[in-house]
C-alpha positions as CSV (number, residue, x, y, z in Angstrom):
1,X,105.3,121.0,109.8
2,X,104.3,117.4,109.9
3,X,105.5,115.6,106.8
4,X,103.7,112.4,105.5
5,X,105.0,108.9,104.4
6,X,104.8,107.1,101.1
7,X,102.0,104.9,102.6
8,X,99.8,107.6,103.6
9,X,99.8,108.6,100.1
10,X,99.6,105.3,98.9
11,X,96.6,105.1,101.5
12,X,95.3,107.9,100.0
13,X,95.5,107.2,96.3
14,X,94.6,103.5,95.9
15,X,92.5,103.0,99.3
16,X,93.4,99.7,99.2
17,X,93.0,99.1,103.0
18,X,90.2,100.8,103.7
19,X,91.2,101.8,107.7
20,X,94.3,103.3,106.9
21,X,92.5,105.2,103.8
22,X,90.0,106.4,106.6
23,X,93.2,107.6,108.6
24,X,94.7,108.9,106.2
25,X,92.3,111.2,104.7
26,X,91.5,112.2,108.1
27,X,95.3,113.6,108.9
28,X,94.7,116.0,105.3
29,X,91.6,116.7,106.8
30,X,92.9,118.0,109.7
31,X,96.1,119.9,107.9
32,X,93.3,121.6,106.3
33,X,91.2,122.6,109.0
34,X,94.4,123.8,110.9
35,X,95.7,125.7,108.0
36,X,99.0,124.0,108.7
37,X,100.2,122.0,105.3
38,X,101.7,118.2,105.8
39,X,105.2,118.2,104.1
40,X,106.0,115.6,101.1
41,X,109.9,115.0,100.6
42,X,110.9,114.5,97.2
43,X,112.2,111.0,98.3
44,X,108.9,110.2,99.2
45,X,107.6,111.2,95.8
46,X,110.1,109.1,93.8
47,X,109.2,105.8,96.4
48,X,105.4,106.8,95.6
49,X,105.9,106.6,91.7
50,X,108.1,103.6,92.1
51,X,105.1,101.7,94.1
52,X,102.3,102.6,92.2
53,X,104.2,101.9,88.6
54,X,105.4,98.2,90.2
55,X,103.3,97.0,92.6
56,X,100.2,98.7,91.3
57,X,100.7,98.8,87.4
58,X,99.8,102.0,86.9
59,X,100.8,103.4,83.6
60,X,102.4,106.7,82.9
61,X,99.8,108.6,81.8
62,X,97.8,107.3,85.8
63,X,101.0,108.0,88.0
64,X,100.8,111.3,86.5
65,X,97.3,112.0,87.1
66,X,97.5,110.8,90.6
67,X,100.8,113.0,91.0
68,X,99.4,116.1,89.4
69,X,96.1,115.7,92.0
70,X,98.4,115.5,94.9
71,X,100.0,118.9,93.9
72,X,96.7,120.7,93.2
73,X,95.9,119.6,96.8
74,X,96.8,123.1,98.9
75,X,96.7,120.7,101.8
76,X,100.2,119.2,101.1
77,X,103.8,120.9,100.5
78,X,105.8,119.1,98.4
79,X,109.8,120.1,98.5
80,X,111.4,120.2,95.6
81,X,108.3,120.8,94.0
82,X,109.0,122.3,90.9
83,X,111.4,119.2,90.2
84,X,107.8,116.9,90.9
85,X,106.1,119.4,88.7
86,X,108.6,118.9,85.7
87,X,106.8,115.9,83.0
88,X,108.7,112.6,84.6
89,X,111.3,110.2,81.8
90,X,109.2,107.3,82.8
91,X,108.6,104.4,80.4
């Protein structure tokens, strides 16, 4: 199982460069298509919250939004994903 990078989900959230959102989206795309899931380590998931609270501003209440989206999508497999699931002791 292929397992994605905290860019690609950066990629993929905030679409901030607008090639590598295009890439991006076309790699979940495919997982879909293929019925094969792309794999999200938990480390990745902590580095995504970190970026998009820092370098993004997002507040609580959006970091969880955008995390909550990426576990509805049946597209990705997230491991640990009951820990991701849990409400997050941000500030």
């Amino acid at each position: 199982m292929p397992a994605l990078d905290t860019n690609v989900l950066v990629r993929l959230l905030v679409g901030d460069d607008p090639d590598q959102a295009r890439v991006a989206r076309a790699a979940v795309a495919q997982a879909a298509r293929a019925s094969d899931p792309l794999f999200v380590p938990l480390t990745v998931v902590l580095e995504l919250e970190w970026i998009l609270r820092v370098s993004y501003r997002y507040s609580k209440d959006q970091v969880m939004a955008a995390l909550s989206a990426l576990l509805e999508a049946r597209e990705l497999e997230f491991h640990e994903e009951g820990s991701v699931e849990r409400p997050a002791l941000l500030p």
